[in-house]
Each structure stands twice: as C-alpha cells, then as structure tokens.
PQR file with spaces between the fields and no chain letter, atoms N, CA, C, O and H, PARSE charges and radii, in Angstrom:
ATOM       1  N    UNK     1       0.845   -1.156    0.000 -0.4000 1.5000
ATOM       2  CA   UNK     1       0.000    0.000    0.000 -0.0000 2.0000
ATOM       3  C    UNK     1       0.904    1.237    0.000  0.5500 1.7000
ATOM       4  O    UNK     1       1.906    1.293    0.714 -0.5500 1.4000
ATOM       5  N    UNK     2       0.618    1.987   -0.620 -0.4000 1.5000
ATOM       6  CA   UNK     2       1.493    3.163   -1.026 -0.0000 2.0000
ATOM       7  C    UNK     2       0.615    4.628    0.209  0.5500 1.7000
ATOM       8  O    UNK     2      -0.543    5.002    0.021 -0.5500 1.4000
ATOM       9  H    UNK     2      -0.196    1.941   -1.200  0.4000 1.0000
ATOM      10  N    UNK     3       1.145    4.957    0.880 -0.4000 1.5000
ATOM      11  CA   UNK     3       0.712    6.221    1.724 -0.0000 2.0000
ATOM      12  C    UNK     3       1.040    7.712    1.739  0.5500 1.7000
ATOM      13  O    UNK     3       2.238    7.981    1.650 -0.5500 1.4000
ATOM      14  H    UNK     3       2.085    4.653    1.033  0.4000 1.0000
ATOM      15  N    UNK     4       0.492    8.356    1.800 -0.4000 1.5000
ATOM      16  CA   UNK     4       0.862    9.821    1.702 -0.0000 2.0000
ATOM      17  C    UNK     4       0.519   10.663    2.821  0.5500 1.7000
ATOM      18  O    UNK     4      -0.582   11.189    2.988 -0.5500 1.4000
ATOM      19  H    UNK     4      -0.481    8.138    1.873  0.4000 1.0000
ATOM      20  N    UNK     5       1.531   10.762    3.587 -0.4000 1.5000
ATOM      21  CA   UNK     5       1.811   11.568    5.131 -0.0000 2.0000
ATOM      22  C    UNK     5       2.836   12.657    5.278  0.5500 1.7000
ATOM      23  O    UNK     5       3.998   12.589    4.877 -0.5500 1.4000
ATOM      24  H    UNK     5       2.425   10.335    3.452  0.4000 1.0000
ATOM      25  N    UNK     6       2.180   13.841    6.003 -0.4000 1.5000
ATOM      26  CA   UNK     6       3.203   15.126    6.125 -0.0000 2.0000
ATOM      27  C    UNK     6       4.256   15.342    5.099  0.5500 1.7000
ATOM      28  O    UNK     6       5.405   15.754    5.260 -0.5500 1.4000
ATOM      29  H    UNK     6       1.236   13.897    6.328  0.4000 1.0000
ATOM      30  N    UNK     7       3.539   14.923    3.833 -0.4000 1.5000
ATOM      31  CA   UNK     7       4.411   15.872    2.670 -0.0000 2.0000
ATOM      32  C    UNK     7       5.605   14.944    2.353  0.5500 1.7000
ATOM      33  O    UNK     7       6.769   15.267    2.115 -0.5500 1.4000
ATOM      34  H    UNK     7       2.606   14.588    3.702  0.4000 1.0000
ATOM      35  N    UNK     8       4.894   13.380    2.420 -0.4000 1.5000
ATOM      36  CA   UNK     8       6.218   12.386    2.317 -0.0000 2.0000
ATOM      37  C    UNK     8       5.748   11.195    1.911  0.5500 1.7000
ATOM      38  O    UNK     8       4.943   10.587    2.617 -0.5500 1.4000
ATOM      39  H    UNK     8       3.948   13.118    2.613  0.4000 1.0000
ATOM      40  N    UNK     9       6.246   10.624    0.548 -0.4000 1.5000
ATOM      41  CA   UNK     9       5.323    9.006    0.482 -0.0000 2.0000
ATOM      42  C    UNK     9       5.805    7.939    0.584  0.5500 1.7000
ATOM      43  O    UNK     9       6.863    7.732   -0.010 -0.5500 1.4000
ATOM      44  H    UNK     9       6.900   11.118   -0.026  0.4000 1.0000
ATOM      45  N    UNK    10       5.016    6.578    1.608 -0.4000 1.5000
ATOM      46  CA   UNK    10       5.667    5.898    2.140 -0.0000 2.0000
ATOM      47  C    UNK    10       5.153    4.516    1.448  0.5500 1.7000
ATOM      48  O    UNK    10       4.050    4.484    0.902 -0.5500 1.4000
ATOM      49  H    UNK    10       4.156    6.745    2.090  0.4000 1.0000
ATOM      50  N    UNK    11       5.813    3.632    1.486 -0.4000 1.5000
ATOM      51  CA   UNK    11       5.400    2.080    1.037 -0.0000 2.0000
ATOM      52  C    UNK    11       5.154    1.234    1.894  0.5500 1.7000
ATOM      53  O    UNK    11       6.086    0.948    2.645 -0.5500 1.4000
ATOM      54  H    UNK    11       6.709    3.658    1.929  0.4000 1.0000
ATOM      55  N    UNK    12       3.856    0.548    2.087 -0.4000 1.5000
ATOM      56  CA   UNK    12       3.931   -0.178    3.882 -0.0000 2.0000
ATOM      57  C    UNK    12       3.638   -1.485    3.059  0.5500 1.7000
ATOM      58  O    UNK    12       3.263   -1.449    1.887 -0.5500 1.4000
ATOM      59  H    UNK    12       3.098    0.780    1.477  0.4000 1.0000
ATOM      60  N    UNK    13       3.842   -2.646    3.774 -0.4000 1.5000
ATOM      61  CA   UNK    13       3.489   -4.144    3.730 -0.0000 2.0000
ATOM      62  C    UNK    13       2.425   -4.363    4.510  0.5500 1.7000
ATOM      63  O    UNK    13       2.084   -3.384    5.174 -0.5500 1.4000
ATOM      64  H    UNK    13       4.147   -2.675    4.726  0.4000 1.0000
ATOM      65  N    UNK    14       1.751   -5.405    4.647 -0.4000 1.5000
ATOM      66  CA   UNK    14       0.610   -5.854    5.396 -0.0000 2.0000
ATOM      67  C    UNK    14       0.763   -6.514    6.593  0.5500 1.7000
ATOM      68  O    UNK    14      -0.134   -6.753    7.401 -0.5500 1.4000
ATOM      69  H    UNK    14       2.028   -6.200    4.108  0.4000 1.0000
ATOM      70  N    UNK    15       2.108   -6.847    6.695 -0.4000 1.5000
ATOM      71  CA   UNK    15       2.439   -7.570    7.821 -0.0000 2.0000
ATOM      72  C    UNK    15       1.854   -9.503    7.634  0.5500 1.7000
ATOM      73  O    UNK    15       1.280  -10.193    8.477 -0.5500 1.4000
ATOM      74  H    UNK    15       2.837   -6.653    6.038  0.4000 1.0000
ATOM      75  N    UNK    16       2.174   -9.775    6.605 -0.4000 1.5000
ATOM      76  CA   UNK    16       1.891  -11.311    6.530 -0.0000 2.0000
ATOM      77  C    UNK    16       2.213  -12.032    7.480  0.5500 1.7000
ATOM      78  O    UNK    16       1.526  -13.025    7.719 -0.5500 1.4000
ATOM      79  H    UNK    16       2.641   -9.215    5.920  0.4000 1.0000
ATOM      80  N    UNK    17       3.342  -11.724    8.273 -0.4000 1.5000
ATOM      81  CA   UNK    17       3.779  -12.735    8.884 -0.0000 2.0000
ATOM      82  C    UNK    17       4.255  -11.846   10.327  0.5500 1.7000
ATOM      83  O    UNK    17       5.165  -12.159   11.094 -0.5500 1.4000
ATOM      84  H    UNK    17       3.900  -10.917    8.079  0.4000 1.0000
ATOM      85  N    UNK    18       3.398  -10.728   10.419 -0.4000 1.5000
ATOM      86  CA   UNK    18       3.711  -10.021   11.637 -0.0000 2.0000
ATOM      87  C    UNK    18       4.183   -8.947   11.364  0.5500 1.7000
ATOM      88  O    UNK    18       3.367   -8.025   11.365 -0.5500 1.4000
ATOM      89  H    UNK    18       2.659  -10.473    9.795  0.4000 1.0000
ATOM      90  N    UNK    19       5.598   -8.603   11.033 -0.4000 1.5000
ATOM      91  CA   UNK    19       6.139   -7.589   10.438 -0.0000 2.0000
ATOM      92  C    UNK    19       5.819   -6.657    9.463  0.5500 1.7000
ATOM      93  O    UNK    19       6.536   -6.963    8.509 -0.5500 1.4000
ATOM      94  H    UNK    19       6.261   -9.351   11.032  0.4000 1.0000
ATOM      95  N    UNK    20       5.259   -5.849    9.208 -0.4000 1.5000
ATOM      96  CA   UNK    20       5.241   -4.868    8.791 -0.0000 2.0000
ATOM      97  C    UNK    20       6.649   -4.104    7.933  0.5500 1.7000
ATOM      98  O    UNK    20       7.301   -3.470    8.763 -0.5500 1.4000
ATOM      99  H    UNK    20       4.677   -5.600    9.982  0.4000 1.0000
ATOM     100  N    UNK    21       7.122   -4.028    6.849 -0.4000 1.5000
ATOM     101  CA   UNK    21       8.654   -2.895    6.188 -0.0000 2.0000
ATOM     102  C    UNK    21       7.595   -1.755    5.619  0.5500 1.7000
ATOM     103  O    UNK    21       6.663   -1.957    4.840 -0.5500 1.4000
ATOM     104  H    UNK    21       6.592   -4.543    6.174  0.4000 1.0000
ATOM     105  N    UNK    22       8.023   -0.418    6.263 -0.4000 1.5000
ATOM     106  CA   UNK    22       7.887    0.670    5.809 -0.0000 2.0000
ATOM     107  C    UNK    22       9.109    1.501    5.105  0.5500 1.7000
ATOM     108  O    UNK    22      10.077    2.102    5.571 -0.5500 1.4000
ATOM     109  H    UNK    22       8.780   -0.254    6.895  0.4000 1.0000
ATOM     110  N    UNK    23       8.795    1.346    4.227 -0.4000 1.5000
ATOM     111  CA   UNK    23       9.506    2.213    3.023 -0.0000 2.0000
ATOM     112  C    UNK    23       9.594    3.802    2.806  0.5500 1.7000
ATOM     113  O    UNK    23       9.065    4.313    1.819 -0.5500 1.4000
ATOM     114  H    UNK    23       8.009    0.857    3.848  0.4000 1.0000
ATOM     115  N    UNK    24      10.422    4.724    3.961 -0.4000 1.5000
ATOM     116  CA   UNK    24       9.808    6.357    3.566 -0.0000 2.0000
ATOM     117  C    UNK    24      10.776    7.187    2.497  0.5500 1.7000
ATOM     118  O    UNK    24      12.004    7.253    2.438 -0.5500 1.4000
ATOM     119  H    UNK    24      10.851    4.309    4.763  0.4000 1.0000
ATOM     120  N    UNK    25      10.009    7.637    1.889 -0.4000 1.5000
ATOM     121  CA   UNK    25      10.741    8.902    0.993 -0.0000 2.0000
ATOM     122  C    UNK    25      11.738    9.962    1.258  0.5500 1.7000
ATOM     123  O    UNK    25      11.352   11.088    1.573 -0.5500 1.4000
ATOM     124  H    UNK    25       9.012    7.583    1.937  0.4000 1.0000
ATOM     125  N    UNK    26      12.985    9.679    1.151 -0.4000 1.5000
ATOM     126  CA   UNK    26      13.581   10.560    1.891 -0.0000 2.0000
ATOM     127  C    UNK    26      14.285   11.229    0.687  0.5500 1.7000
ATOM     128  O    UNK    26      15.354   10.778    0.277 -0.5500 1.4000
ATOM     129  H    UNK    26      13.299    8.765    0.895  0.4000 1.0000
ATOM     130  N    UNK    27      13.703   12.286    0.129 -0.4000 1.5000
ATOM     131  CA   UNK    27      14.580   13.087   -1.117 -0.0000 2.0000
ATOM     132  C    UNK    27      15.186   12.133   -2.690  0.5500 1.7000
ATOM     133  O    UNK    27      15.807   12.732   -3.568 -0.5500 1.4000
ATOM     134  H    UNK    27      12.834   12.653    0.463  0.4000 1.0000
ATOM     135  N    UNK    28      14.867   10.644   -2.790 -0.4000 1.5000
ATOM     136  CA   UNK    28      15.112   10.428   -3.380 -0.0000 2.0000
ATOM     137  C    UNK    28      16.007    9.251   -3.258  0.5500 1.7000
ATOM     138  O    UNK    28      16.688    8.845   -4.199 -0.5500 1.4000
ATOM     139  H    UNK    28      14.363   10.158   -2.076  0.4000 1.0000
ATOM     140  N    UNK    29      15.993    8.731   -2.117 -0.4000 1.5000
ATOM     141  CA   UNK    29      16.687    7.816   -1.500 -0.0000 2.0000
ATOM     142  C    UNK    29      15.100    6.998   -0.460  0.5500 1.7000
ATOM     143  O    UNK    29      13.901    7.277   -0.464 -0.5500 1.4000
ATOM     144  H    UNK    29      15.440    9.061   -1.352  0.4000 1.0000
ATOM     145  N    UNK    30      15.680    6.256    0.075 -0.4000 1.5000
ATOM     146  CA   UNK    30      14.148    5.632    0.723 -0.0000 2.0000
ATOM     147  C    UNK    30      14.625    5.154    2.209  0.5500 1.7000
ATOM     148  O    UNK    30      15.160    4.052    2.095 -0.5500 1.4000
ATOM     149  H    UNK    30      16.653    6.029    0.078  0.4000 1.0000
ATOM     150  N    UNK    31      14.619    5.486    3.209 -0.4000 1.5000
ATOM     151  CA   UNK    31      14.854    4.581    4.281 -0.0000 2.0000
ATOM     152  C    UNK    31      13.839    3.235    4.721  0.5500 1.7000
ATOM     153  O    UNK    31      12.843    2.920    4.069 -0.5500 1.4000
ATOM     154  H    UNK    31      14.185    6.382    3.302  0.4000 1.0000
ATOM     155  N    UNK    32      14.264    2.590    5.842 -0.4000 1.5000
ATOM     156  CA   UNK    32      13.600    1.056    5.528 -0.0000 2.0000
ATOM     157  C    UNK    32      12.999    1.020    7.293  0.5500 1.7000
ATOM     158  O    UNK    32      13.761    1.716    7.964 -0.5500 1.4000
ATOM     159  H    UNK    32      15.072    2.846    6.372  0.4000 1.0000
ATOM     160  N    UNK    33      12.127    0.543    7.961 -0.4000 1.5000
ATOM     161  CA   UNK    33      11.881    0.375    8.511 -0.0000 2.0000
ATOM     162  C    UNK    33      10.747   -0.642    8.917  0.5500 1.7000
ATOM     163  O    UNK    33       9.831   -0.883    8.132 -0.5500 1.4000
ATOM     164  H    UNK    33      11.508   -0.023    7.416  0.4000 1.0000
ATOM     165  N    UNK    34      10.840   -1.334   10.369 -0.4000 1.5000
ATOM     166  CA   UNK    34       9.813   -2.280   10.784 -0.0000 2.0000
ATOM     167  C    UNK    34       9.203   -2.152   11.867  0.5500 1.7000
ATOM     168  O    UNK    34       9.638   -1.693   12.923 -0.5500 1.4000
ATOM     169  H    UNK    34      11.585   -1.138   11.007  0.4000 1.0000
ATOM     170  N    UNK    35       7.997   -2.628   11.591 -0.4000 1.5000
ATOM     171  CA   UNK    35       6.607   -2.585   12.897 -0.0000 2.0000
ATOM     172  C    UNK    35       6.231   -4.273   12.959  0.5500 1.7000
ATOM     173  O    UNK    35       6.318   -5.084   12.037 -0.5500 1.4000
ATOM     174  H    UNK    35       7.644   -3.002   10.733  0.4000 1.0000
ATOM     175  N    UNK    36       5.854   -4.465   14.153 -0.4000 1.5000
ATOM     176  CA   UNK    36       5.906   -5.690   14.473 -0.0000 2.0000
ATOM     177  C    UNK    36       4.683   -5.558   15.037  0.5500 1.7000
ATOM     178  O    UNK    36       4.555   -4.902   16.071 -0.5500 1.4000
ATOM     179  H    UNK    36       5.784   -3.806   14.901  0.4000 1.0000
ATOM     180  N    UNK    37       3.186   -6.420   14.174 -0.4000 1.5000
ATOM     181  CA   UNK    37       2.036   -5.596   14.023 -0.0000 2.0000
ATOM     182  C    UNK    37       1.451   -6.771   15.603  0.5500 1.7000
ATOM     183  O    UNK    37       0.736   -6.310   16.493 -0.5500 1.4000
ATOM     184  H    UNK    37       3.290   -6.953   13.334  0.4000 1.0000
ATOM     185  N    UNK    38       1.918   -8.131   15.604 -0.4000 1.5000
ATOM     186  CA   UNK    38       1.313   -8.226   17.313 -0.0000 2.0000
ATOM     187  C    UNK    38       2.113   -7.809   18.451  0.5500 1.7000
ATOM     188  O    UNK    38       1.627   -7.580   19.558 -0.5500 1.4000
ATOM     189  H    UNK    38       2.499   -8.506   14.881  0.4000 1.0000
ATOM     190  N    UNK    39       3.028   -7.738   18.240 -0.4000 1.5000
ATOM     191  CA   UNK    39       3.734   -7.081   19.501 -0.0000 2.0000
ATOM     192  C    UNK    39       3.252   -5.642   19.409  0.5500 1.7000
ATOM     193  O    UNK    39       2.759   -5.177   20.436 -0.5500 1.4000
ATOM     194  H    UNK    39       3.423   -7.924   17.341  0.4000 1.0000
ATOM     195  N    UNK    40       3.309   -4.993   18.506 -0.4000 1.5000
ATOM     196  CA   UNK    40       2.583   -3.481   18.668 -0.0000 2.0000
ATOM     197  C    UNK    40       3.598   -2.777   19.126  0.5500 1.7000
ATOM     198  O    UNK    40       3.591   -1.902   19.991 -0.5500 1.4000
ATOM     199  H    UNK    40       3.709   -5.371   17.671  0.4000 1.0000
ATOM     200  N    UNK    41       4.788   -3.353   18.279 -0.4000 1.5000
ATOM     201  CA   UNK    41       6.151   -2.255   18.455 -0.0000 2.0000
ATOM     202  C    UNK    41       7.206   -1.996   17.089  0.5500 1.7000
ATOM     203  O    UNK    41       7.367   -2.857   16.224 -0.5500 1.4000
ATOM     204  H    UNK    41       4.794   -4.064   17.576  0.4000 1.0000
ATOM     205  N    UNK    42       7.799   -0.815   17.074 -0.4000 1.5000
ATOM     206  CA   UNK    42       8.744   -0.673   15.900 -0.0000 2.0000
ATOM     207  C    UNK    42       9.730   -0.571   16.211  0.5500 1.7000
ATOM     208  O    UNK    42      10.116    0.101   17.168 -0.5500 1.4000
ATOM     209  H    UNK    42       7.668   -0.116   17.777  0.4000 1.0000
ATOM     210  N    UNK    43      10.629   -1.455   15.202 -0.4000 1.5000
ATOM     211  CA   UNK    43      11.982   -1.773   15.486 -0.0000 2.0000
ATOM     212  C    UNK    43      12.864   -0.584   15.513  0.5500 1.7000
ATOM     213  O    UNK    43      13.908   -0.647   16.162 -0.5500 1.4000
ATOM     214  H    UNK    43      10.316   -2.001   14.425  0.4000 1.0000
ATOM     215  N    UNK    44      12.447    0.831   14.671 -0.4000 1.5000
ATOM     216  CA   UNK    44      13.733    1.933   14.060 -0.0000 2.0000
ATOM     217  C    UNK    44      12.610    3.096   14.258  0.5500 1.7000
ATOM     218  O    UNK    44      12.795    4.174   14.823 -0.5500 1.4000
ATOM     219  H    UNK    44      11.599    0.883   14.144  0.4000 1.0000
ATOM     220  N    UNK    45      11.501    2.668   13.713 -0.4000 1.5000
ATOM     221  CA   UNK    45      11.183    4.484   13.345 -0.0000 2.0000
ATOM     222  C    UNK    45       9.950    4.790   14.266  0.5500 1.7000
ATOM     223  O    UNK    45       8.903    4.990   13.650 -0.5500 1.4000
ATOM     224  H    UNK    45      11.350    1.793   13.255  0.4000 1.0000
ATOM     225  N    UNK    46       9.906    4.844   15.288 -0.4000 1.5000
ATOM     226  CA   UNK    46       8.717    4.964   16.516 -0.0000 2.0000
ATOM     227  C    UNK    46       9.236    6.623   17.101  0.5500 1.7000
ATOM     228  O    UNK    46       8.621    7.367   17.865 -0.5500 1.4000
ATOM     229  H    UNK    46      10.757    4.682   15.788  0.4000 1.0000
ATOM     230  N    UNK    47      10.658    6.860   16.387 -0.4000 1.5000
ATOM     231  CA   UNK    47      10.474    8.561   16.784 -0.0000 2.0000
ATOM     232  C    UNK    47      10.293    9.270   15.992  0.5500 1.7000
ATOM     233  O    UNK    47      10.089   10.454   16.261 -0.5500 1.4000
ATOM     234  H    UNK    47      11.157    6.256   15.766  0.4000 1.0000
ATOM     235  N    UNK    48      10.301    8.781   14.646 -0.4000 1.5000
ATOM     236  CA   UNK    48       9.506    9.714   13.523 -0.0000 2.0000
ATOM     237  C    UNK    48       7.855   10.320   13.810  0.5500 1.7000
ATOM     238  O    UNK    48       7.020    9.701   14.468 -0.5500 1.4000
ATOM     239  H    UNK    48      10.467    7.819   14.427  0.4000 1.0000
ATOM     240  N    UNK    49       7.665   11.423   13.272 -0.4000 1.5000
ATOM     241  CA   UNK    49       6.438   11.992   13.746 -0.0000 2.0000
ATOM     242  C    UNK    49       5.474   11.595   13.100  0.5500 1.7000
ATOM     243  O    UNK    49       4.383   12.143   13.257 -0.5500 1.4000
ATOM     244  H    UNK    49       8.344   11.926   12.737  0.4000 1.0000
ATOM     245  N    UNK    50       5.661   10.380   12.071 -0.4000 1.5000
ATOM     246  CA   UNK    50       4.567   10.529   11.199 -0.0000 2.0000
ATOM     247  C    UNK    50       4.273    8.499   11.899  0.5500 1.7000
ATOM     248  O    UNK    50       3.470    7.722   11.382 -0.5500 1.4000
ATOM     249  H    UNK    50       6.548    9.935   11.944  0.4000 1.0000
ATOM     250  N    UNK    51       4.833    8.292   12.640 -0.4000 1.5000
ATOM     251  CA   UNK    51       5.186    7.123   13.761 -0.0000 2.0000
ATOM     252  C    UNK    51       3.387    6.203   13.681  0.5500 1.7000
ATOM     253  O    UNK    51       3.024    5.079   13.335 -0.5500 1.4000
ATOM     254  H    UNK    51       5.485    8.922   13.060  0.4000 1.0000
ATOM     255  N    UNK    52       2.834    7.183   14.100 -0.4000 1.5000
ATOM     256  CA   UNK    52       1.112    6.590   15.380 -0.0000 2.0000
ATOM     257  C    UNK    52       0.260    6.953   13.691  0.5500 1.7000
ATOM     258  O    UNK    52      -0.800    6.337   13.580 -0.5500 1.4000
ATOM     259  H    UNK    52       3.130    8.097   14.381  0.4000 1.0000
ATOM     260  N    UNK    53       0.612    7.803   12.524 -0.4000 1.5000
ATOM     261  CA   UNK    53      -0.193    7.299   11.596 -0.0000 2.0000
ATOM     262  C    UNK    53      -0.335    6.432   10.629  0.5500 1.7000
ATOM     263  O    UNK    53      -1.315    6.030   10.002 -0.5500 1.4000
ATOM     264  H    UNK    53       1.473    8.304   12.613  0.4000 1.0000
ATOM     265  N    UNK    54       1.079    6.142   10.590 -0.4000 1.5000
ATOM     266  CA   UNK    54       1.966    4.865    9.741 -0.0000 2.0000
ATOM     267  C    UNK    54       0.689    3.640   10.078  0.5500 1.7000
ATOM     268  O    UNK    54      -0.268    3.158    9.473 -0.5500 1.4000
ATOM     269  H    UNK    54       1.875    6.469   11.099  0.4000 1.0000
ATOM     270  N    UNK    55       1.539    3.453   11.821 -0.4000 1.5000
ATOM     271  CA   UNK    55       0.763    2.665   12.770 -0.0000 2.0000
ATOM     272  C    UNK    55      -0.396    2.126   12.296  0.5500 1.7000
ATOM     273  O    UNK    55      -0.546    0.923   12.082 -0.5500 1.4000
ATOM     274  H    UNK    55       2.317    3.845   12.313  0.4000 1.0000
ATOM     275  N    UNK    56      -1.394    3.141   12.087 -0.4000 1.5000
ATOM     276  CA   UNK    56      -2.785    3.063   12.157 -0.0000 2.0000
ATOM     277  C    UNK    56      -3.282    2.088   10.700  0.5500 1.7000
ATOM     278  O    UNK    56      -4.110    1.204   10.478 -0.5500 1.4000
ATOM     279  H    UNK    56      -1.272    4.118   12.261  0.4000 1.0000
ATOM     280  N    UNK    57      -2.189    2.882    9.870 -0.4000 1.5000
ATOM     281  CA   UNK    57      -2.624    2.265    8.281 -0.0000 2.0000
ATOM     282  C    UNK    57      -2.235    1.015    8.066  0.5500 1.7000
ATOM     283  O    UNK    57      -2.629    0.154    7.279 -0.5500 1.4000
ATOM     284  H    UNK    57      -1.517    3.600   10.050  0.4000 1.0000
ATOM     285  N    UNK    58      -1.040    1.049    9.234 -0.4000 1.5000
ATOM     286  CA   UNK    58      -0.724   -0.690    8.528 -0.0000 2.0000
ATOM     287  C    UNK    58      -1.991   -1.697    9.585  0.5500 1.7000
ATOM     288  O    UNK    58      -2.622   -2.670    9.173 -0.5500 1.4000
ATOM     289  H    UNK    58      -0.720    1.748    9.873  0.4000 1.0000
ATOM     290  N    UNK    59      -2.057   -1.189   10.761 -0.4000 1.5000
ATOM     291  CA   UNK    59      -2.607   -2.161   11.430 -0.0000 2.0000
ATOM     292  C    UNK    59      -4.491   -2.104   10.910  0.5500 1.7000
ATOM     293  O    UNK    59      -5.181   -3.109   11.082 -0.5500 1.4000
ATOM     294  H    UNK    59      -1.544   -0.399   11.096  0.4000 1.0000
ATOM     295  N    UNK    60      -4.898   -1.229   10.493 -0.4000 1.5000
ATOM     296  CA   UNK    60      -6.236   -1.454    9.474 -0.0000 2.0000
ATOM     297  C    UNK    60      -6.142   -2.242    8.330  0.5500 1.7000
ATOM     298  O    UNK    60      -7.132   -2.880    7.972 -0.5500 1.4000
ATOM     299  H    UNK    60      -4.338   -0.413   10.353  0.4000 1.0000
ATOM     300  N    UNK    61      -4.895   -2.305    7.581 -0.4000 1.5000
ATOM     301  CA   UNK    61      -4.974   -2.756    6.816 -0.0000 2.0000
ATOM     302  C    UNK    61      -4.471   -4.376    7.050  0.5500 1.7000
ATOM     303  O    UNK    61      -4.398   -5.014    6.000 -0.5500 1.4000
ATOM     304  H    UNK    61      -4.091   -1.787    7.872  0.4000 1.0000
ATOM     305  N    UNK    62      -4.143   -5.057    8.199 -0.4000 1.5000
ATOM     306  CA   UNK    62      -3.959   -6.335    9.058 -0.0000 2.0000
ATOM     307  C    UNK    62      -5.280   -6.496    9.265  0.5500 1.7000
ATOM     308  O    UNK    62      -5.464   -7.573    8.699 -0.5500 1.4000
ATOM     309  H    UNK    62      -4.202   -4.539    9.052  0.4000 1.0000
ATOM     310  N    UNK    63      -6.308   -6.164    9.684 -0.4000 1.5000
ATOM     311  CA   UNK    63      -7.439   -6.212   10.180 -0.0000 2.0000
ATOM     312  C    UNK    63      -8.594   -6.303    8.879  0.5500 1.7000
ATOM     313  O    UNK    63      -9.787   -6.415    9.159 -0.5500 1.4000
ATOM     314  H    UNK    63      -6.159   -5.288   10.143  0.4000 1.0000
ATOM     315  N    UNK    64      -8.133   -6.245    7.442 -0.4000 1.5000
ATOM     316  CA   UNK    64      -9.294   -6.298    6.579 -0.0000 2.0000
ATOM     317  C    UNK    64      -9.487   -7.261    5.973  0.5500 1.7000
ATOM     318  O    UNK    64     -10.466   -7.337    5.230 -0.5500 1.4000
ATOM     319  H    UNK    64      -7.164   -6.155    7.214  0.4000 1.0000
C-alpha cells in the first residue's frame, strides 16, 4: 500500500507474517523500517512523527 503523510510518500506491507517494512521517501533515496504488528512495536522508526499514523494504516490494513 502506497501512503501519503506530512508531505512524504511511504510504502507499507501488510504484515503477513507479523512484520510490517515501511519504506519512507527521503529526497530520493528511501529509508527502511519495521513494525511488528502483534507485539505493537517498531523496530527503528517509533520517533519519527509521522510514527502513530503509519501505525494506524498498517494495522487497518492487518485487520481487513
């Protein structure tokens, strides 16, 4: 699923197997990050601000 947050677009997974890789836009380069959708924790990017909406999209989209 492709997302668009605070002026930045991100690539999330569904978490098949728990994990969650978020993919963010960083100028043209991409950083990589993971959410660990039953533990209900992220491995790298939980101090990014865009953190609790990421969150929300991947774990709705676990839930459909």
């Amino acid at each position: 699923m492709v997302f668009y947050v605070t002026g930045r677009w991100f690539l999330l997974s569904t978490a098949p197997k728990g994990w969650a890789n978020v993919f963010a836009d960083e100028g043209g380069t991409y950083d990589r990050f993971g959410y660990n959708v039953p533990e209900d924790r992220w491995v790298t990017a939980s101090s990014r601000q865009e953190a609790s909406t990421i969150r929300r999209a991947i774990v709705d989209a676990a839930n459909r």
